[in-house]
N, C-alpha and C positions, 0 to 999 in steps of 0.2 A: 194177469201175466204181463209181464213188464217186455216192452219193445225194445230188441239190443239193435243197436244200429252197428253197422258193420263201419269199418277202418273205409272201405270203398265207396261205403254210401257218404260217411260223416267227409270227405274229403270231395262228392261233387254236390251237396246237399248244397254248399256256397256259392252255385254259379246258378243256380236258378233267377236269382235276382238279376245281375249282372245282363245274364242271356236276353230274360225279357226284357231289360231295359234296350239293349243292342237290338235286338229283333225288332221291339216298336220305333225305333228310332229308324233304322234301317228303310222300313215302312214308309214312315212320315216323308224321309228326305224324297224317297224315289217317286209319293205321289207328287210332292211338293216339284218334283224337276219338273214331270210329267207334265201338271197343268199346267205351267208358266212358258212349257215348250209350246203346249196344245195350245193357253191362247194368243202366243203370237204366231202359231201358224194359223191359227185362224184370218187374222188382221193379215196377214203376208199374202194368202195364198186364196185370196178373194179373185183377182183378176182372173181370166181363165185362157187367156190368146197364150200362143204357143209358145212368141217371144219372152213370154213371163217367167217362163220355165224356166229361159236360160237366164235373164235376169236376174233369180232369188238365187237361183245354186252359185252364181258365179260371185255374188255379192257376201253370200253365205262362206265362200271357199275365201276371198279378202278377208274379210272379218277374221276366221279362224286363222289366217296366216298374221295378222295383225295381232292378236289372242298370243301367237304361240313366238312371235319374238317382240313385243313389245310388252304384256299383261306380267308381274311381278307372278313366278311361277311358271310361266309359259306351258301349262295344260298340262304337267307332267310328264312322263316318262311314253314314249309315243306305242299306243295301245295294239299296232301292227307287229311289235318287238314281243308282245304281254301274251302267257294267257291268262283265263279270267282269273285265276287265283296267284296274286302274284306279291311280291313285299310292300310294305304300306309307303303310301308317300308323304315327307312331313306333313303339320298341318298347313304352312305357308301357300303352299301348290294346291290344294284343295279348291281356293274359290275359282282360279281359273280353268279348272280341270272341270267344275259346274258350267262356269261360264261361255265354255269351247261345247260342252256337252248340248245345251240349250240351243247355240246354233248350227246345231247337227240335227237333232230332232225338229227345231222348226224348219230350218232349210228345205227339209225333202231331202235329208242325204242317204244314201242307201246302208244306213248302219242301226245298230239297237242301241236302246243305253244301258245293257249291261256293265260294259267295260268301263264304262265311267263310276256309274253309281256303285259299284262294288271299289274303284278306287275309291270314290271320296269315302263311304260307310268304313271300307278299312281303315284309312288317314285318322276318321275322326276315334275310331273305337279303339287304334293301339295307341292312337296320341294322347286321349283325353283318358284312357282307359290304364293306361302306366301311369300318369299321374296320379288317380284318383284312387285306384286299388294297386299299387306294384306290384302285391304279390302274385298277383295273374300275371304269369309270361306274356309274351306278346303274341307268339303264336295263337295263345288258346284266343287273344282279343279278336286276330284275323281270322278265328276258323268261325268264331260267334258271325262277325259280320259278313264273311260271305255267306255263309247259312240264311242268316236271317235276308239277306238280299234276295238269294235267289229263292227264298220260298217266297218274298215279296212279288219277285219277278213273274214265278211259274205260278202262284196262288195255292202252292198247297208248299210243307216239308218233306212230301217224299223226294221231291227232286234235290233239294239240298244231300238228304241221306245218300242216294244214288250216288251224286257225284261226291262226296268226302267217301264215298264209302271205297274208291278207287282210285284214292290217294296215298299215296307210301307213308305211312306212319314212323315216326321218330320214335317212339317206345311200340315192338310189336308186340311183348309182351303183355301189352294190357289190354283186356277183353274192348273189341270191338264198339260197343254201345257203350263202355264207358267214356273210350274213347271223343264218341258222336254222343254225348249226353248234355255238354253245356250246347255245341253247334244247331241239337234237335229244337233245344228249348225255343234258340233265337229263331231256327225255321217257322219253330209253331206260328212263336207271336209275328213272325214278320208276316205269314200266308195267313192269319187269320185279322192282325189287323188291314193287310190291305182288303180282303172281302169284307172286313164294315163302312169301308172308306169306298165303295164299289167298284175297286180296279176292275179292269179288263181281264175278260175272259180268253182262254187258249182256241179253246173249241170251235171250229169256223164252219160248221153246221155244213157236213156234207150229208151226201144221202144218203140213209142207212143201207150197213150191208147186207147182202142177201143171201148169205148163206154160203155155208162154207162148201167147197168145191175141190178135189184133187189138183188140179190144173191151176191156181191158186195160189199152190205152191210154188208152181214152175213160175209163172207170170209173174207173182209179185218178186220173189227173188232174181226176175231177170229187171226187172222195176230197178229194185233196189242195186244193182253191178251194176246198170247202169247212169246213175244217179252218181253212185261213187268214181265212178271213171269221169264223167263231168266235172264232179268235182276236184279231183284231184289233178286235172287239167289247169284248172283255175291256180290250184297250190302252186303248181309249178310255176308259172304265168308270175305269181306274188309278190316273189322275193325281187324280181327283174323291173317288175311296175314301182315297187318299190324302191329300186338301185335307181331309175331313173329320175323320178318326182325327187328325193334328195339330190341330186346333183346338182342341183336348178340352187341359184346361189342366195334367192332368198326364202325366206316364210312365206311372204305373201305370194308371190310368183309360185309358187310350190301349189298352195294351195287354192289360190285365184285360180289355178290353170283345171286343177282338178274337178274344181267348183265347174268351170266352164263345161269341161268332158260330161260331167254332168248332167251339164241342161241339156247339150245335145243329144247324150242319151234318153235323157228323159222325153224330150222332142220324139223319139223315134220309138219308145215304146208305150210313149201315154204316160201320166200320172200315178197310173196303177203299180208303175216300175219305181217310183219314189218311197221316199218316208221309209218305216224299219222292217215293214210289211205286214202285219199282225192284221190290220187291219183292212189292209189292201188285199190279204188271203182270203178275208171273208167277203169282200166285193168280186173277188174272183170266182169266189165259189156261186155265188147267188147270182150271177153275171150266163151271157152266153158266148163262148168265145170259141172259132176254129181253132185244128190243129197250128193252122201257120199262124196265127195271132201268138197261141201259147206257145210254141216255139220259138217267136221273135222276143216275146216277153222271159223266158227265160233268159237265152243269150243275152239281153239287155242286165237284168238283173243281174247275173252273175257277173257281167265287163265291170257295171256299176258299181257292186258290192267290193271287186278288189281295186278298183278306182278311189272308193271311196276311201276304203281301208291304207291305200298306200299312202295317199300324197298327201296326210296332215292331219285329217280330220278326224274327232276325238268319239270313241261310237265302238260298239262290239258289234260281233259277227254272226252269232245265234240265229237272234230275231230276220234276219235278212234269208237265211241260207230255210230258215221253216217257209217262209215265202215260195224260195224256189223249190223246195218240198213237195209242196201244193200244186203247185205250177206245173211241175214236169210230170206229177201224178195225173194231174188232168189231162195232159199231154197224152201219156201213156194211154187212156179212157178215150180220146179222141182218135187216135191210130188205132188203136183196139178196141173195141166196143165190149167186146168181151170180158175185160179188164174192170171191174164195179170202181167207181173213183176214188172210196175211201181205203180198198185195197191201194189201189195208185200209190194216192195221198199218201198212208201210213210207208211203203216202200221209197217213194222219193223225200220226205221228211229223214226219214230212218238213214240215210244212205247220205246225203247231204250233212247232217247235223252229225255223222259220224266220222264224216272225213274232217270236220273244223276241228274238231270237239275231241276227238280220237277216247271217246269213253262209251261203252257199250252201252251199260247200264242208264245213261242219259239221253242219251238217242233213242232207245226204247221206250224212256216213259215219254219224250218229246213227242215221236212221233203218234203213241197211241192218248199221248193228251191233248194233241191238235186235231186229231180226227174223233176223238171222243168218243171211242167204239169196242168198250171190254172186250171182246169177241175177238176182236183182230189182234192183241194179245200175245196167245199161241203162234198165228201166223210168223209174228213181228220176230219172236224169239227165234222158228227157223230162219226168215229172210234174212238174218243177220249174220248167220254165219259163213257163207258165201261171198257178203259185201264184208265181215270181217278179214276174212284170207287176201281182200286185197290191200285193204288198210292196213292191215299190218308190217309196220316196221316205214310207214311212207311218214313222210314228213308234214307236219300239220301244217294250218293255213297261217303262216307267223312266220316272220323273220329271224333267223337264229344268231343273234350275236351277242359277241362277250362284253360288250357294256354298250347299250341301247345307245342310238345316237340322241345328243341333243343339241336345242337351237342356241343361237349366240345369247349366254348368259341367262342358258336353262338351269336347272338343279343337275349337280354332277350326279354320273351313274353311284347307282343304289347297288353295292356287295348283295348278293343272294345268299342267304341262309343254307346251308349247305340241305333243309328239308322242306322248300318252299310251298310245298302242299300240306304240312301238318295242321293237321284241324286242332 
């Protein structure tokens, strides 16, 4: 019996290629940032005296201000204006937009490299991606490479699915999965080659939970409101940290000074409050620290995170905000005992990650793929809607203007596609 292939299939049967090639490449670029960041922070971040702190960030913040009005491209389009799925930037802007990224992740700056590596993965797959196939719109090249990024980033495709799958669609008429059927591919390959390459893992090993409990619900979902009113604190706080640092007449002033905030901050909450956090969540967790420590190290981390974000420097907001996640969840476990920490955990990840993010579905699998804890789950999906009702309709962690500002003899603003989310 002979196999008919359908009009639907014979039409994305062609992006399988394509996909995996976007998806491993995706891959490839974000280890390849990765270690180059990793080992000059290693080299950098040997000293340990306090002064050092503020040394690296504020030489870090120079640099980057140097980066973004002298370096041909000047870092692109400034990623406090973006969110992560945003229009590709030529290919010209790319190396400096690596180049600003590199001295963000080795710095200590309190930001991830989402925001970067999804621009340049974009850049490269609609640039290199319209030349070599045209017949692929550009959209479907950006929906490949953010897919393939962020299954890179998160180590699996569901999170890519998650988040396209809460994107306005340009044709609503066509079934969903076929929709997310070139995007899925690139997720695969991007989460399955980063786990042979042995990315880092989400999971920051808290201690199993003990069983589900009525009060549970109360507790975590007061976890969770409160996590989102924190952060939406910080929202508001954003745009103004932001109106300031640009006013400052140059790049480097801009970003030297932010660089400096910085160190001082970092001075004041430890080391543990630097870098994108991923990593710094799981020294937190296998750590023993008071309520007032965790306390202070929140506050620090959050000033940081929108420090970091306003005044230059080139770094996404994700990886930072799962930090304070963890952090306020243990908090919540240190005032309440009662409270099991990965309950916490999954409520201030969930709550956080939802006010930047403003995507349900992504904050749910964040927070139960940082706590690593099937079980919590169910929980996650009620605590959510509680900390939904207040997200709703508030204004995300991004600046909102009609053509992103740029530096003396940056790339003019980039027109938005009237569907800048279609996968």
């Amino acid at each position: 019996m002979a196999v008919v292939i359908s009009p639907p299939a014979k039409r994305l049967l062609p992006l399988v290629v394509p996909a995996l090639v976007v998806g491993i490449g995706a891959a490839l670029i974000l280890m390849a940032l990765t270690e180059v960041s990793t080992l000059i922070e290693h080299v950098v971040w040997r000293p340990t005296a306090w002064w050092w702190t503020v040394v690296v960030l504020t030489v870090a913040g120079v640099l980057t201000g140097l980066v973004l009005w002298k370096v041909p491209g000047h870092a692109g389009t400034d990623p406090a204006t973006e969110s992560l799925v945003a229009p590709p930037d030529p290919l010209p802007v790319l190396p400096s937009v690596a180049l600003a990224a590199m001295i963000t992740l080795a710095g200590g700056v309190s930001l991830g490299p989402e925001n970067p590596i999804v621009v340049i993965n974009n850049g490269l797959a609609a640039g290199l991606g319209a030349r070599l196939l045209p017949k692929l719109p550009a959209p479907l090249w950006v929906g490949m490479a953010v897919a393939g990024t962020v299954g890179a980033l998160f180590g699996t495709p569901v999170a890519a699915a998650l988040m396209l799958s809460e994107l306005r669609a340009a044709e609503p008429d066509i079934p969903l999965w076929d929709r997310l059927f070139g995007p899925l591919v690139a997720a695969a390959a991007g989460s399955l080659t980063i786990k042979a390459l042995g990315g880092e893992e989400l999971t920051v090993g808290l201690p199993p939970y003990p069983g589900f409990h009525l009060l549970d619900l109360v507790t975590g979902s007061a976890v969770a409101v409160v996590a989102v009113l924190l952060a939406l604190a910080g929202v508001y706080v954003f745009p103004h940290a932001h109106r300031f640092f640009h006013a400052l007449p140059n790049p480097v002033l801009m970003a030297g000074l932010g660089g400096l905030v910085l160190g001082v901050l970092g001075v004041i909450g430890g080391r543990i409050t630097l870098f994108k956090g991923l990593e710094q969540a799981k020294e937190l967790v296998a750590g023993s620290h008071g309520a007032g420590q965790l306390a202070l190290i929140v506050v620090v981390k959050l000033v940081a995170l929108i420090v970091a974000a306003t005044s230059g420097f080139r770094g996404g907001r994700i990886f930072p905000v799962v930090f304070l996640g963890v952090a306020f969840g243990l908090l919540a476990h240190a005032l309440v005992p009662a409270i099991p920490p990965a309950l916490g955990a999954t409520a201030g990840v969930l709550g956080f990650v939802l006010v930047v993010t403003q995507q349900g579905w992504l904050s749910l699998f964040t927070a139960v793929a940082v706590v690593g804890q099937i079980e919590l789950l169910p929980l996650a999906i009620i605590m959510i809607l509680p900390a939904w009702l207040l997200v709703s309709g508030k204004p995300p962690m991004q600046v909102v203007v009609e053509h992103p500002p740029t530096r003396e003899g940056g790339p003019p603003p980039r027109d938005r596609p009237p569907d800048q989310g279609e996968p």
